[in-house]
N, C-alpha and C positions, 0 to 999 in steps of 0.2 A: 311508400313511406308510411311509418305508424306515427299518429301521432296524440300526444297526451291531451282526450276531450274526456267529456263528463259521459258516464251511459243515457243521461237523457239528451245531450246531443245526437248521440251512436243512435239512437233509438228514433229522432226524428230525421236523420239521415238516410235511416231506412224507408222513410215512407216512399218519398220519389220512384224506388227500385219495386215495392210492394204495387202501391197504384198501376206500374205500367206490365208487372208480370200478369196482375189481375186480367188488365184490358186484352193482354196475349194469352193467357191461359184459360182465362173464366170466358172471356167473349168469345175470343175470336176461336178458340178451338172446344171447348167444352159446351157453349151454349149455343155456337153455330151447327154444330153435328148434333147438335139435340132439336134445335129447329128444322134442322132440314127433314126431321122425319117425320113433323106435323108439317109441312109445308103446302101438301098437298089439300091440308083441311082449311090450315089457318097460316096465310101468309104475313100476318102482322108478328113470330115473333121473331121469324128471320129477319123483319126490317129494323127491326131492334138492335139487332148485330152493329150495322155503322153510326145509329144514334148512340150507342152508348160507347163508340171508338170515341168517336170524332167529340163525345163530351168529355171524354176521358183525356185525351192528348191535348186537347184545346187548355183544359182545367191543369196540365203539367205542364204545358208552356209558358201558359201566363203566370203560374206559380214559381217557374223557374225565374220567369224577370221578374218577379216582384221579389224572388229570396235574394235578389243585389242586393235589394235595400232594409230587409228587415233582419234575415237571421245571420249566425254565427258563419264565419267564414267554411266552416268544416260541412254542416248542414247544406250549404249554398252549392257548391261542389258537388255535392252530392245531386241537387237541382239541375245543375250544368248538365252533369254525365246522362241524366235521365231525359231531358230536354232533347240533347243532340241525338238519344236514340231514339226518340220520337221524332224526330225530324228523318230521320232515315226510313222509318216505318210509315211516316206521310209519304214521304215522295214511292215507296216502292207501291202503297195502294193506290198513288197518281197515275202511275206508270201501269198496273192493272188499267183502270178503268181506259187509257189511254186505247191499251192492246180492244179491251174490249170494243171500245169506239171502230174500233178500224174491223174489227172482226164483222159489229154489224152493217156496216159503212159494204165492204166485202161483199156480205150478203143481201142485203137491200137494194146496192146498185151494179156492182159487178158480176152479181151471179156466182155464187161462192158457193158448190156443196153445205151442205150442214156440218159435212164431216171435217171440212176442210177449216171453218170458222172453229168447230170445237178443240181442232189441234193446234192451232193459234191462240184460241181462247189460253186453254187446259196448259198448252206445252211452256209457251213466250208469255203468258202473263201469270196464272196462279202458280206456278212450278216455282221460279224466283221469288216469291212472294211468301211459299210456305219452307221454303229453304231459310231465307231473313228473318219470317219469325222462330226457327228452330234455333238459328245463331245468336237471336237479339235475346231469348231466354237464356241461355245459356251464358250468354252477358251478363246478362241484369242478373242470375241468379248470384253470379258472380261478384257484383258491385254489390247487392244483398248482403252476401257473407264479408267482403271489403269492408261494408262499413258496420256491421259487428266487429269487425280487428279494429276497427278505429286505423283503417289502412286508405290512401286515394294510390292512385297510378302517380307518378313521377309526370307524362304526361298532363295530367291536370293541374299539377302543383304550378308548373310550367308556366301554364295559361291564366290562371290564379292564381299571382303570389302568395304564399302563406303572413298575413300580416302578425305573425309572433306567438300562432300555436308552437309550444313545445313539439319537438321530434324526439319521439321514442326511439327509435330503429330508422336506419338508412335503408335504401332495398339495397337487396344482396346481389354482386354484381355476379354472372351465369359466367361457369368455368368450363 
């Protein structure tokens, strides 16, 4: 649905979707393959990689429950949508460290190849991991451009009643 907000609405509705393509684009792929290749010298800035996740997703959570209560219903929404994709991207880097656990767990007390640990590692935990953030970009760039249209999903409306923004356009139902 489109619906009639101000552009500086439009424009703080974007930030939620900017913040978390940052933390997927700029951290986690842009500056993680750029520390990996000082890694050997200097391991401090690969550790940098999940302190600036996990300050980043924590700062969009708690942002998204506090935009209940301060901002514009349209804005807020836009907080939801980014929230819950943060939460899917917490639980898939859970679900890493989980595989990793068990890979070293493997290796430490069962006797597990290296190679064996590393196709568990590599295969069952990073492979899902960099598939979701392919998908979760391609979302969020998504929801980016959505709310430049001054557009939410039908789904969210859903979930968050509209309390009396104008509706521009209906979505158009697929023939």
């Amino acid at each position: 649905m489109k619906f009639q907000i101000s552009d500086e609405e439009s424009h703080k509705a974007k930030i939620p979707h900017e913040i978390f393509l940052t933390n997927l684009i700029g951290n986690h792929i842009l500056w993680f393959i750029a520390a990996l290749g000082m890694a050997k010298s200097y391991w401090q800035p690969v550790a940098l990689v999940p302190l600036v996740s996990i300050a980043l997703l924590g700062y969009t959570l708690w942002r998204a429950r506090r935009s209940r209560a301060i901002d514009p219903w349209y804005v807020m929404c836009h907080w939801q949508i980014c929230a819950r994709r943060s939460r899917i991207f917490i639980y898939m880097l859970l679900f890493t460290l989980a595989v990793s656990f068990l890979g070293w767990l493997g290796y430490s007390y069962l006797g597990w190849m290296p190679e064996a640990v590393y196709a568990l590692v590599g295969g069952a935990g990073l492979l899902p991991v960099m598939v979701t953030v392919l998908v979760l970009i391609l979302m969020e760039s998504d929801a980016l451009h959505q709310a430049a249209l001054h557009k939410l999903p039908d789904s969210i409306v859903q979930r968050w009643p509209n309390p009396g923004v104008p509706v521009i356009e209906e979505q158009a139902s697929a023939e």
